[in-house]
C-alpha positions in Angstrom: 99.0 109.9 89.1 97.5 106.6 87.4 100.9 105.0 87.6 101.6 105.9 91.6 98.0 104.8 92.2 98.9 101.3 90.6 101.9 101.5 92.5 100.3 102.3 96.0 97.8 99.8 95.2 100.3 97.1 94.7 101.5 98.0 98.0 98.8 97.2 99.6 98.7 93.9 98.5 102.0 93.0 99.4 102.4 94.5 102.5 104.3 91.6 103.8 106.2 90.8 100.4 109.4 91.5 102.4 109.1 88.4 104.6 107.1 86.4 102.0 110.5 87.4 100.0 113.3 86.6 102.5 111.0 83.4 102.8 111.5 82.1 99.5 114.1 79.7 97.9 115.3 82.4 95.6 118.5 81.9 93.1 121.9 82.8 94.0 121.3 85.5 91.3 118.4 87.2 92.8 118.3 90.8 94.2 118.0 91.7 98.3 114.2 92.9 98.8 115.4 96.7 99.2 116.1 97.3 96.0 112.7 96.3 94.3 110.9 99.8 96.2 113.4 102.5 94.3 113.8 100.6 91.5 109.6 100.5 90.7 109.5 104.2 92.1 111.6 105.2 89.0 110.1 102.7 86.6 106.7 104.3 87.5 107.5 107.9 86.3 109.4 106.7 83.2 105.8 104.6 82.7 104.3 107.9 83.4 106.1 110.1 81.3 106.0 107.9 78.2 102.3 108.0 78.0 102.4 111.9 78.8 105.0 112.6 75.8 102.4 110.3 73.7 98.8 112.1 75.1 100.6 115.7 74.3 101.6 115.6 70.9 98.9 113.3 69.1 99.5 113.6 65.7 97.7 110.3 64.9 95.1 109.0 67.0 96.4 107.8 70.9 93.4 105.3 71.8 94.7 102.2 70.4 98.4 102.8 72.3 96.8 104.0 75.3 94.3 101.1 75.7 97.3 99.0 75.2 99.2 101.1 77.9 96.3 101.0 80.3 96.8 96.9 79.9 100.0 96.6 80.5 99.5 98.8 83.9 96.3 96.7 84.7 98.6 93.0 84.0 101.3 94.7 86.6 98.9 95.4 89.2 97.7 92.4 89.0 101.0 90.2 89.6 101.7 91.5 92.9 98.5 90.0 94.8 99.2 86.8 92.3 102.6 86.1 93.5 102.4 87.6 97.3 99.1 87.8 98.6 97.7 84.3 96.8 101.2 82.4 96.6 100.5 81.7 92.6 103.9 81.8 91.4 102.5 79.7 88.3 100.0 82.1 88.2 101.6 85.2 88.8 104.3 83.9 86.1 101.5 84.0 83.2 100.4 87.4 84.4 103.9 88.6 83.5 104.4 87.0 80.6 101.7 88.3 79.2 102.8 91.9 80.9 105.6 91.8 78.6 104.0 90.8 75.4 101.2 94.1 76.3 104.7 96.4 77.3 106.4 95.5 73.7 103.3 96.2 71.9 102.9 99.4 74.0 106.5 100.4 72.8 105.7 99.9 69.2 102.5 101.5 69.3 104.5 104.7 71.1 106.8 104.7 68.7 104.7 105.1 66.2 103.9 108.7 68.2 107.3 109.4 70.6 110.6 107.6 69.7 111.6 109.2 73.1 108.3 107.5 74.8 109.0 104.1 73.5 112.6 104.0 74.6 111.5 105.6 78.2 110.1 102.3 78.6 112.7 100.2 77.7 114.6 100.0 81.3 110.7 98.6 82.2 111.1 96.2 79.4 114.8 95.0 80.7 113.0 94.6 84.6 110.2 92.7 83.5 112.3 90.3 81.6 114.4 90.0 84.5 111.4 89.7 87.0 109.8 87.3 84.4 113.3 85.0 85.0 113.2 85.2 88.5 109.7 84.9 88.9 109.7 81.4 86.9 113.0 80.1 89.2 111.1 81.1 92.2 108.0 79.1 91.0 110.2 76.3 89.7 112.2 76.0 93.1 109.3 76.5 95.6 106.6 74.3 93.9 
């Protein structure tokens, strides 16, 4: 539920990121604004089932990788009213870098309880480092 609330909440705030989107001077490279909406809708339950493989089978102690979890979801909410509701590419381009650096030390920490939670969350990993990219060419051709 946490994860679609995030989700739904980031919705909100770009409730017009398809035109701010088609708006944009955006690299030959990046994707049409249709496929952002299924791609996050199954990012968000492998999110989601990570953490549940880690909070059902705590053999060690799950606060330090969940707090770290909980960051990385809080840093990803926050870069959608950063980069379509405010306009701070710049910004919003810090907000995922440090998204990444919380979502690599979520994976290790998962590990460390779900082999199978850490590597649900590498497809997230791969999208972030691609939004990351595109995120800083957007910033870099529209500043």
């Amino acid at each position: 539920m946490v994860c679609y609330a995030v989700a739904a909440l980031g919705g909100l705030a770009s409730a017009d990121a398809g035109d701010t989107y088609s708006a944009l001077d955006r690299p030959s490279w990046a994707p049409p604004g249709w496929l952002f909406g299924p791609v996050w809708t199954v990012l968000y339950g492998t999110i989601a089932i990570a953490a549940w493989l880690v909070l059902r089978n705590p053999q060690r102690p799950t606060r330090t990788a969940m707090t770290w979890w909980s960051v990385q979801l809080l840093l990803n909410l926050a870069w959608t009213p950063l980069f379509f509701a405010a306009d701070e590419y710049g910004l919003a381009f810090l907000d995922i870098c440090l998204l990444l650096a919380a979502l690599l030390t979520t994976m290790v920490l998962f590990a460390r309880h779900s082999r199978a939670a850490a590597l649900l969350l590498v497809p997230y990993a791969l999208w972030v480092t691609f939004a990351a990219a595109l995120n800083l060419a957007i910033w870099l051709s529209n500043t």
